[in-house]
C-alpha positions in Angstrom: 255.1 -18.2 -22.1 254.2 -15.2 -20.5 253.9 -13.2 -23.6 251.2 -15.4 -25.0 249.5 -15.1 -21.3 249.5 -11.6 -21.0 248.6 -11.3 -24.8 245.3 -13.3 -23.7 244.7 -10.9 -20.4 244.9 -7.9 -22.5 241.7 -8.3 -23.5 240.0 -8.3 -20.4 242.9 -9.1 -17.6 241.9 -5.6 -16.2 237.9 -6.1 -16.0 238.4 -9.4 -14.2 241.2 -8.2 -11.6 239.2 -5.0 -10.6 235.5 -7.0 -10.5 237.8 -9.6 -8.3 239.0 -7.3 -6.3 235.3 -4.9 -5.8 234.3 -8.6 -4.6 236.7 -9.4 -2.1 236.2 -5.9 -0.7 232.2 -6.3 -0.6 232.7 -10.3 0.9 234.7 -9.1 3.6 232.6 -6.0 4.5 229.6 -8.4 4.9 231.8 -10.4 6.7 232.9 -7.9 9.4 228.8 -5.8 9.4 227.4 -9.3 10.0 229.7 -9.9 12.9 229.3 -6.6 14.2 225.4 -7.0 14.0 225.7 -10.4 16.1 227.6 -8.7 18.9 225.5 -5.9 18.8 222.5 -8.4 19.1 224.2 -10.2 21.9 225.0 -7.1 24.1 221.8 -5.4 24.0 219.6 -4.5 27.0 222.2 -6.1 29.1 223.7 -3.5 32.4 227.4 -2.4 32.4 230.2 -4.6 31.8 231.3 -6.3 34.9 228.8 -5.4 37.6 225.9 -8.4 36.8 223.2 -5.9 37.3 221.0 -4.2 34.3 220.5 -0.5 35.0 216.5 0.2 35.6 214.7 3.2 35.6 213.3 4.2 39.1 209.7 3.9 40.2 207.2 7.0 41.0 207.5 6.4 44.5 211.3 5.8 44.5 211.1 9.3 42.7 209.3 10.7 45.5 211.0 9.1 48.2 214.1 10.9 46.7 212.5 14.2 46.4 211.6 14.1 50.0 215.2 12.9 51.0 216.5 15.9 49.3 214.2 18.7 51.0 212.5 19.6 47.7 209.1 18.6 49.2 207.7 19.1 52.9 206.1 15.8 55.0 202.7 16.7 53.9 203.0 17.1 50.1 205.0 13.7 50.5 202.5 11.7 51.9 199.2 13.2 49.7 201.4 12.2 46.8 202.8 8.8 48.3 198.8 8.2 48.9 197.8 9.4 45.0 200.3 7.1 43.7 199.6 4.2 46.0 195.8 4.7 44.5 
């Protein structure tokens, strides 16, 4: 019995097993990118894990206000600028 069966796979046993195998390999790649794509998709633009809030960039003025806080700018260059911005 299993001389006449691997008699028959001699001839192209091998081909088959390794195509068989390259495709399992390549089925569950796509398997695992695509699911990694959908998470991916999911999660984007959303803030940090946990806290509910997305992060945003701060405004000009927010900028200034900040700049001013810190003692990088005097009272008078803070309010022409708060007035340029506000135009």
């Amino acid at each position: 019995m299993w001389g006449n069966m691997m008699t028959h796979m001699g001839d192209y046993g091998w081909g088959h097993m390794l195509f068989g195998g390259l495709m399992m390999v390549l089925f569950w790649g796509a398997v695992i990118g695509l699911a990694v794509f959908l998470v991916r998709g999911l999660t984007r633009g959303r803030g940090e894990v946990g806290d509910g809030i997305s992060q945003r960039r701060p405004t000009a003025l927010e900028l200034l206000q900040e700049r001013y806080a810190r003692g990088e700018i005097d009272q008078q260059d803070y309010e022409q600028r708060k007035r340029d911005l506000m135009h």
